[in-house]
NUKOL-813359 format. One line per field, with one value per atom (N, C-alpha, C, O): x, y, z; residue in one letter. Coordinates in steps of 0.2 Angstrom, whole numbers. Layout:
BEGIN
X	(X:...) $
Y	(Y:...) $
Z	(Z:...) $
resn	(A:...) $
// end
This chain:
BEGIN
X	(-101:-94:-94:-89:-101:-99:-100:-95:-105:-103:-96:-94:-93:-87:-83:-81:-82:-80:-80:-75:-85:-89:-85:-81:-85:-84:-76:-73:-74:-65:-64:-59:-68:-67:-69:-67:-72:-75:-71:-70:-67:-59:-54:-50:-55:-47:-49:-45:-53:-56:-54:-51:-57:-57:-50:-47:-47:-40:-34:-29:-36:-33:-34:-30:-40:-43:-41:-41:-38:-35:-27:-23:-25:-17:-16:-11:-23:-22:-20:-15:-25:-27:-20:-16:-19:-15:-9:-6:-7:1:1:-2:7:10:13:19:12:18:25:30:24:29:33:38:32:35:38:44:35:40:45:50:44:50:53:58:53:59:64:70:59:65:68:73:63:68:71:74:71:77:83:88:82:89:90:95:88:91:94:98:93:96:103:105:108:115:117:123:113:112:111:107:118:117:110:109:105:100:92:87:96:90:87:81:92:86:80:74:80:77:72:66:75:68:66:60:67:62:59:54:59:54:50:45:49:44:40:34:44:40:36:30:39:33:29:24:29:26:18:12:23:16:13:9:16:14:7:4:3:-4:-10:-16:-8:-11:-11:-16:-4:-3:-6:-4:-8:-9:-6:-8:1:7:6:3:8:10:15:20:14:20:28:34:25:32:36:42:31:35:39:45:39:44:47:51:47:50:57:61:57:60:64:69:64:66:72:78:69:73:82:88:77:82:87:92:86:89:94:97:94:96:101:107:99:103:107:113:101:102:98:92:97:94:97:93:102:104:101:100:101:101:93:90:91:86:80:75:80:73:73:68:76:75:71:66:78:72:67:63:65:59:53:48:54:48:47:41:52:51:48:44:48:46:37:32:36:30:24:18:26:23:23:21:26:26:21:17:21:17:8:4:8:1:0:-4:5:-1:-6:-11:-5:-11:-18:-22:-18:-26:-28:-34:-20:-24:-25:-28:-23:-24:-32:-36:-33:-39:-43:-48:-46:-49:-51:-57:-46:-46:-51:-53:-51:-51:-57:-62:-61:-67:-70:-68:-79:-85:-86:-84:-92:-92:-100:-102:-104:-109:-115:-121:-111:-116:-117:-114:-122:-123:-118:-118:-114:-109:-102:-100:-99:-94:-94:-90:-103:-103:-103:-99:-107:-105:-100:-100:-94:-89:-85:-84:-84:-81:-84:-81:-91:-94:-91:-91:-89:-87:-79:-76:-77:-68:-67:-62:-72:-70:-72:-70:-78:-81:-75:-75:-70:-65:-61:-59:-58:-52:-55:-51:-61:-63:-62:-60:-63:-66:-58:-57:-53:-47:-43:-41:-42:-37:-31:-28:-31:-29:-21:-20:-20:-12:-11:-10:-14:-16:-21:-21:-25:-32:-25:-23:-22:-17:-12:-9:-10:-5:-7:-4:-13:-17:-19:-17:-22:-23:-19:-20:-13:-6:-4:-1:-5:0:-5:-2:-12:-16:-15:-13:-17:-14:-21:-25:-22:-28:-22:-16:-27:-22:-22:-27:-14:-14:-18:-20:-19:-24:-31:-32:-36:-42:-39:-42:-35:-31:-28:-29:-26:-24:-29:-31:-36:-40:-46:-51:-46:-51:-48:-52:-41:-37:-38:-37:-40:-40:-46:-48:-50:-59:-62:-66:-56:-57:-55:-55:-51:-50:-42:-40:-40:-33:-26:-23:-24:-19:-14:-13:-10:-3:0:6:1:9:7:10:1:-2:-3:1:-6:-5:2:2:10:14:17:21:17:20:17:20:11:6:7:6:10:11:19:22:22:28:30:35:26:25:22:26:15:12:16:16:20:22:29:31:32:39:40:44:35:38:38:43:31:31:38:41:38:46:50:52:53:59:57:63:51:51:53:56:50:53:59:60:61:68:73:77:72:75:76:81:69:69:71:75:70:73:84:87:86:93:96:102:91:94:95:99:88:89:96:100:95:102:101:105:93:92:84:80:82:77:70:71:66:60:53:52:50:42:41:40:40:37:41:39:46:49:46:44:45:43:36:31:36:31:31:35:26:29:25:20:28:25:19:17:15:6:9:7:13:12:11:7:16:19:11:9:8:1:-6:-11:-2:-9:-5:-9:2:5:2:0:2:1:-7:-9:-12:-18:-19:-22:-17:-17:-16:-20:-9:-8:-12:-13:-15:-20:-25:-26:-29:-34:-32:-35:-28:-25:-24:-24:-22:-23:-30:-32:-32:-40:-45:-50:-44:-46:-52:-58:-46:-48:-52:-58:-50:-57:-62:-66:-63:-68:-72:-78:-71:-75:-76:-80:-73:-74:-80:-85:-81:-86:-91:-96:-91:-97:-100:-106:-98:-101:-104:-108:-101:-102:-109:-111) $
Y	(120:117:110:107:106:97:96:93:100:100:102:96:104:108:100:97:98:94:86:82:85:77:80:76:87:88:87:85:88:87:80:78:76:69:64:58:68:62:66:62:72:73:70:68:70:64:58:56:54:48:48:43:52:50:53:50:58:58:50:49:47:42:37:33:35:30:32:27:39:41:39:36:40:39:31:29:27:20:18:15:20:18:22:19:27:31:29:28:27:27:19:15:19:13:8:9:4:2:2:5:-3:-5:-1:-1:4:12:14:14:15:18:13:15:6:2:1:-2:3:2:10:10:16:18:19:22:16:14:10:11:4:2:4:3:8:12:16:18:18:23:18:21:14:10:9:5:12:12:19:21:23:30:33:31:38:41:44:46:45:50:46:48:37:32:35:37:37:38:43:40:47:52:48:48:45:42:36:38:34:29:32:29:38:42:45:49:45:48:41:41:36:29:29:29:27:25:30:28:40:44:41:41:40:37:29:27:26:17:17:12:22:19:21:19:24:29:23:21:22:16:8:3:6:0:-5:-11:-2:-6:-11:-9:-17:-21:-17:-15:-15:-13:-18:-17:-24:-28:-27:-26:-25:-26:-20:-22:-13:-10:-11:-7:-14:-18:-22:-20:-28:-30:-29:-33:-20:-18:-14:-13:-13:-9:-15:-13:-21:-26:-26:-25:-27:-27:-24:-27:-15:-10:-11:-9:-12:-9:-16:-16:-21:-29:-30:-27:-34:-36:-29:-25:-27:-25:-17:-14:-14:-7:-6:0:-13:-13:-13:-8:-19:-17:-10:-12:-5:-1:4:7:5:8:8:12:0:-1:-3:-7:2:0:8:10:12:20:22:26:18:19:13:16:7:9:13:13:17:21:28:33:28:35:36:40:28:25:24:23:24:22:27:27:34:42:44:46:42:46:42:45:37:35:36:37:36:36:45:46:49:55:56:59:54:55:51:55:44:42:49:50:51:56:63:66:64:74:70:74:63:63:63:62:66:68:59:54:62:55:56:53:60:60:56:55:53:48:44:40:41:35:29:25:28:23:24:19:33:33:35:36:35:37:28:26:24:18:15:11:17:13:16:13:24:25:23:22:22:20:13:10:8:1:2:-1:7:6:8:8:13:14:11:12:5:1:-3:-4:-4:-11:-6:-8:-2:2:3:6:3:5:-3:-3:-10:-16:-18:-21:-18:-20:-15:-17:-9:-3:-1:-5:3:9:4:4:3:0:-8:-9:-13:-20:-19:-25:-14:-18:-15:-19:-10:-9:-14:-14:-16:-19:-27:-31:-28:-37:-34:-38:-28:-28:-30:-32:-25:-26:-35:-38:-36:-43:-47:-50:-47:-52:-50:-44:-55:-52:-48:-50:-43:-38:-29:-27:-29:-24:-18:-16:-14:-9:-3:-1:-1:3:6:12:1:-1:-1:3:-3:-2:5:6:8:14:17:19:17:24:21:25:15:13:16:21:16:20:26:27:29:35:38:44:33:33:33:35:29:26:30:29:36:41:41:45:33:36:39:40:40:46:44:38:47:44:44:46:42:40:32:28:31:25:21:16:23:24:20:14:25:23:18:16:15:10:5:0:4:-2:-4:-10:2:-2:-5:-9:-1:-3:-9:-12:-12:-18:-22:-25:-22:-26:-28:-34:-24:-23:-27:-28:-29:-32:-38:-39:-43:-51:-49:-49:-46:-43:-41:-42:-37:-32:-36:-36:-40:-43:-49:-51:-52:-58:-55:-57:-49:-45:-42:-42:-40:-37:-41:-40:-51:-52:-56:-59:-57:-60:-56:-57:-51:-45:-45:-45:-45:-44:-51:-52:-57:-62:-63:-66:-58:-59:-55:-51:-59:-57:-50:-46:-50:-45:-43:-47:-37:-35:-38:-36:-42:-44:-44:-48:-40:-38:-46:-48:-50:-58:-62:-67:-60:-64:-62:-66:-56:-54:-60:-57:-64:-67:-70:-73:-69:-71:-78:-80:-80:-88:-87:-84:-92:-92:-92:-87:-97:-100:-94:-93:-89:-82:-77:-74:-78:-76:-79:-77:-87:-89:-89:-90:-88:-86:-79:-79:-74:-67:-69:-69:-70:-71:-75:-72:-80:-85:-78:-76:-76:-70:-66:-64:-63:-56:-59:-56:-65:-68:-68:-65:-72:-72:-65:-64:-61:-53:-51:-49:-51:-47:-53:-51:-58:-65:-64:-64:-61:-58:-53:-54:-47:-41:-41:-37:-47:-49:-52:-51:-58:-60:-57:-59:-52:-47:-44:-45:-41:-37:-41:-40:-45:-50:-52:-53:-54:-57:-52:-54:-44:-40:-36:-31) $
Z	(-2:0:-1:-3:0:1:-6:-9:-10:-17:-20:-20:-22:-24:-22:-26:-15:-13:-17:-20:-17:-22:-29:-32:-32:-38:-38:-43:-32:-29:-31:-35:-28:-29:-34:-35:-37:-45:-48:-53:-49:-53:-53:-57:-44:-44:-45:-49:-43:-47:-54:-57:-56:-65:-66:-70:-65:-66:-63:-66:-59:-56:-59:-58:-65:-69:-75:-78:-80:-85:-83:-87:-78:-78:-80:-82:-77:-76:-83:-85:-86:-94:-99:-103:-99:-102:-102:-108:-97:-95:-92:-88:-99:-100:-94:-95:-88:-87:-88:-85:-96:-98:-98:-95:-102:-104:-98:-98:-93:-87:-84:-82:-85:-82:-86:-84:-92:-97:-94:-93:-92:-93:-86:-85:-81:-76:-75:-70:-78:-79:-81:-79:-88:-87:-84:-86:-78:-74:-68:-64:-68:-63:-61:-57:-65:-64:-63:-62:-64:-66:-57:-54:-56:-49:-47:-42:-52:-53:-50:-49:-50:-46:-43:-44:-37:-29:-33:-33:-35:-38:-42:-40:-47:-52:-45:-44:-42:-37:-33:-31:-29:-25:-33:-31:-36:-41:-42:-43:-43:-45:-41:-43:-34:-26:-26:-24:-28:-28:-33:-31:-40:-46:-46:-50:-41:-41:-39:-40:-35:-35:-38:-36:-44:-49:-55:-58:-55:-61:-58:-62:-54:-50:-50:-50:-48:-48:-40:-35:-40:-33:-30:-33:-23:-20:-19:-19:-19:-20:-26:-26:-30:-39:-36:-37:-33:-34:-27:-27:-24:-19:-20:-16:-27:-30:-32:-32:-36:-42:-35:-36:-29:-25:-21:-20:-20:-20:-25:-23:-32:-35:-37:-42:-35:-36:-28:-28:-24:-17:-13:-11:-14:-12:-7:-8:0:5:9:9:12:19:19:24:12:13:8:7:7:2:7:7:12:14:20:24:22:26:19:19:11:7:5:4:6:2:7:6:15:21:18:17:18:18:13:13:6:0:1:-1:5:6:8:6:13:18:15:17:8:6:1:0:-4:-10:-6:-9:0:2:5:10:4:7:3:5:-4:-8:-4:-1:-6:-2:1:2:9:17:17:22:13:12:10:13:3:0:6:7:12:12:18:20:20:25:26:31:17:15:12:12:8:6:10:15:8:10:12:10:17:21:23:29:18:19:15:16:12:7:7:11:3:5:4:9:-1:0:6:9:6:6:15:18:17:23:25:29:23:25:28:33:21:20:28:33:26:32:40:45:40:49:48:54:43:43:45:49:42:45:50:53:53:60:65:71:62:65:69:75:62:65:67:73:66:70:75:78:79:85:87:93:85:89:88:94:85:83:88:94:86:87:82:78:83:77:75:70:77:77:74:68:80:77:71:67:67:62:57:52:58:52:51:45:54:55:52:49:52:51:44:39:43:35:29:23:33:29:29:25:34:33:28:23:29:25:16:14:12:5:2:-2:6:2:-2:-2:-4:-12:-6:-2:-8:-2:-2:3:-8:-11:-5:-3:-4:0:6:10:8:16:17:22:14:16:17:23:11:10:16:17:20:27:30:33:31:35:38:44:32:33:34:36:31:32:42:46:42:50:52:58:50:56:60:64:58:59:61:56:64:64:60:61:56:50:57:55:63:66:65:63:67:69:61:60:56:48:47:46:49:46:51:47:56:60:59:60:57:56:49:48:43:37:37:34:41:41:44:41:51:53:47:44:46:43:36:35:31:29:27:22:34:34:30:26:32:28:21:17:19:12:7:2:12:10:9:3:15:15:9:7:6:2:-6:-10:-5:-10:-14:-20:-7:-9:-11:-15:-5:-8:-13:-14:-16:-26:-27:-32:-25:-31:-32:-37:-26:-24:-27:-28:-30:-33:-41:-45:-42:-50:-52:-49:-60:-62:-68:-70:-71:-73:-71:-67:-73:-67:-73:-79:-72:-77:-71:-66:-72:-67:-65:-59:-74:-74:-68:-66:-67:-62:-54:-49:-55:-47:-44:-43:-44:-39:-31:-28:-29:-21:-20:-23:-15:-14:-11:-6:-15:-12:-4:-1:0:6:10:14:10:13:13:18:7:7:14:18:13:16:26:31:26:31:36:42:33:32:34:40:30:31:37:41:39:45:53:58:50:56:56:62:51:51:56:62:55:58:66:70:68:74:80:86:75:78:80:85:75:76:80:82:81:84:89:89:93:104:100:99:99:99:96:97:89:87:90:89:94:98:105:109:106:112:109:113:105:102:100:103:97:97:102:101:108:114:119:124:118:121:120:123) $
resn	(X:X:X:X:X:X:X:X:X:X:X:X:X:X:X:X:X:X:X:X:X:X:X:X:X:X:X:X:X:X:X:X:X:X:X:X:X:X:X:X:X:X:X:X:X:X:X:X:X:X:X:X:X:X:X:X:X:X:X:X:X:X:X:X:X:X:X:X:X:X:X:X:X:X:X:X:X:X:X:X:X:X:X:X:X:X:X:X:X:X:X:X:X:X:X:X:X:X:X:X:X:X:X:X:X:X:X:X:X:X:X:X:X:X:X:X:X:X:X:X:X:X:X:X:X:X:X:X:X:X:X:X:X:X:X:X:X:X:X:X:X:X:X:X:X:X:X:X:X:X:X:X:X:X:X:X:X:X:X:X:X:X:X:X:X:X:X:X:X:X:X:X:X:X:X:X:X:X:X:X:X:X:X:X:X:X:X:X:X:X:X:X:X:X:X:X:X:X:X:X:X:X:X:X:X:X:X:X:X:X:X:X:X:X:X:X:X:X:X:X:X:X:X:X:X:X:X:X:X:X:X:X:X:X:X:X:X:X:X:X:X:X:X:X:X:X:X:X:X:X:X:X:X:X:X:X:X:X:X:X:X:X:X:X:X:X:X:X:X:X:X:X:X:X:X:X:X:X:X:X:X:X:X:X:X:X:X:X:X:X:X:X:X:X:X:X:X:X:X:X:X:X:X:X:X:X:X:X:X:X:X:X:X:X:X:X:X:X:X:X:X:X:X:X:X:X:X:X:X:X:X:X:X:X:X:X:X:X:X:X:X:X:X:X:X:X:X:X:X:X:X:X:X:X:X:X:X:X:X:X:X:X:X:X:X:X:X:X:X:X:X:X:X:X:X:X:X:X:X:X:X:X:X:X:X:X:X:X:X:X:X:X:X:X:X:X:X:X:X:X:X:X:X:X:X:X:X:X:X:X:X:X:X:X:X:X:X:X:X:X:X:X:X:X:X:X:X:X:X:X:X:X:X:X:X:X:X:X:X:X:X:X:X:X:X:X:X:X:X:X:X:X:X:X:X:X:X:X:X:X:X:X:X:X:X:X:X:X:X:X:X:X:X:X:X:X:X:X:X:X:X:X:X:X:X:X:X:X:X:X:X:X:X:X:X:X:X:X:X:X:X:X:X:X:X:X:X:X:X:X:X:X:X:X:X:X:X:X:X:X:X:X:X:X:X:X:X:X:X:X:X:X:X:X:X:X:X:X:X:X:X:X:X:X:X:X:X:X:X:X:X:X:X:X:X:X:X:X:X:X:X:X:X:X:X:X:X:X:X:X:X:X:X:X:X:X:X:X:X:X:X:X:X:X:X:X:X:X:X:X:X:X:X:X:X:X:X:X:X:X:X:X:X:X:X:X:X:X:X:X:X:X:X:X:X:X:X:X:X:X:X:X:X:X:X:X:X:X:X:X:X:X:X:X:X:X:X:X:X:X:X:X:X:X:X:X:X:X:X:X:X:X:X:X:X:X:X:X:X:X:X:X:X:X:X:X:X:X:X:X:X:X:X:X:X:X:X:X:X:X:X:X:X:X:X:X:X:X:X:X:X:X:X:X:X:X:X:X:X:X:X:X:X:X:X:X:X:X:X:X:X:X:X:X:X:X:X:X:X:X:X:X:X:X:X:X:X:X:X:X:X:X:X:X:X:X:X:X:X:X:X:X:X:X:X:X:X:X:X:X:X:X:X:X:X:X:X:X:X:X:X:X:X:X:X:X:X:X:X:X:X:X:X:X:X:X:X:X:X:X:X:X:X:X:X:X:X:X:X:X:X:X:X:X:X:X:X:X:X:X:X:X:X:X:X:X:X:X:X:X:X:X:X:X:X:X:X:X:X:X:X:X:X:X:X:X:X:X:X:X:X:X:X:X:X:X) $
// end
């Protein structure tokens, strides 16, 4: 069974490393960009946020693309729901891998380490804000054990400054260009400052204890 399993998991691995390489960004934003005046969006953008972490897209970049399809008011309510949708694949797989090994039993006794000294709500919520790639935070997530209610309010809190810096570069440009999508270092070192601030108390709780 834990065999078949690993074999489960170095398929989707290496299928997840062939899509990377295979499939072109550029190619899919070209043709989503044409689809952007097209009633048929909502549809190509839940397949997008569905394929964005396979392609290792930034979730701002499609953040952006959401802003400048909807605007600010109706954009970032899409673009918290299209987060939390785009970071199930990991917190899924961190969930269904074997955790008997020596790396991946590690990695899991460390993220449960900190969702035990943190809690399940603040450690997600501090990883999201800090600028670590959403990727790695979903799949502790789900290593640590997790529950997805706690999973999705914590990305969606964490998740907010991000979103809304996003959506509204995006809702300003006048045409949609990825190279444009950038967000301000400060907002980064903001984010980061907070994360620290939250996990503060129950790290040095655990340490002195």
């Amino acid at each position: 069974m834990l065999s078949r399993r690993r074999l489960a998991a170095g398929l989707l691995v290496s299928g997840v490393v062939a899509v990377a390489v295979l499939v072109s960004p550029d190619a899919v934003l070209d043709l989503v960009t044409t689809a952007l005046a097209s009633p048929w969006f909502p549809v190509v953008l839940v397949l997008l946020y569905a394929v964005r972490p396979f392609l290792g897209w930034p979730i701002t970049l499609v953040s952006a693309l959401v802003g400048f399809r909807y605007g600010l008011a109706v954009g970032v309510p899409v673009a918290l729901v299209g987060c939390v949708l785009t970071s199930l694949p990991a917190y899924v797989a961190g969930r269904r891998l074997p955790t008997d090994g020596r790396i991946l039993g590690l990695l899991g006794a460390r993220s449960k380490q900190y969702f035990d000294t943190t809690g399940g709500l603040r450690g997600i919520v501090a990883a999201r804000l800090a600028p670590t790639p959403a990727e790695p935070v979903s799949a502790a997530a789900g290593l640590g054990g997790l529950t997805v209610g706690t999973f999705a309010l914590g990305t969606i809190v964490g998740e907010l400054p991000w979103t809304l810096a996003a959506v509204a570069l995006g809702s300003g440009l006048q045409s949609f260009d990825p190279a444009t999508v950038t967000i301000d270092w400060r907002l980064g070192l903001i984010g980061g400052l907070a994360a620290l601030v939250l996990v503060a108390r129950p790290a040095y709780r655990a340490a002195t204890n």
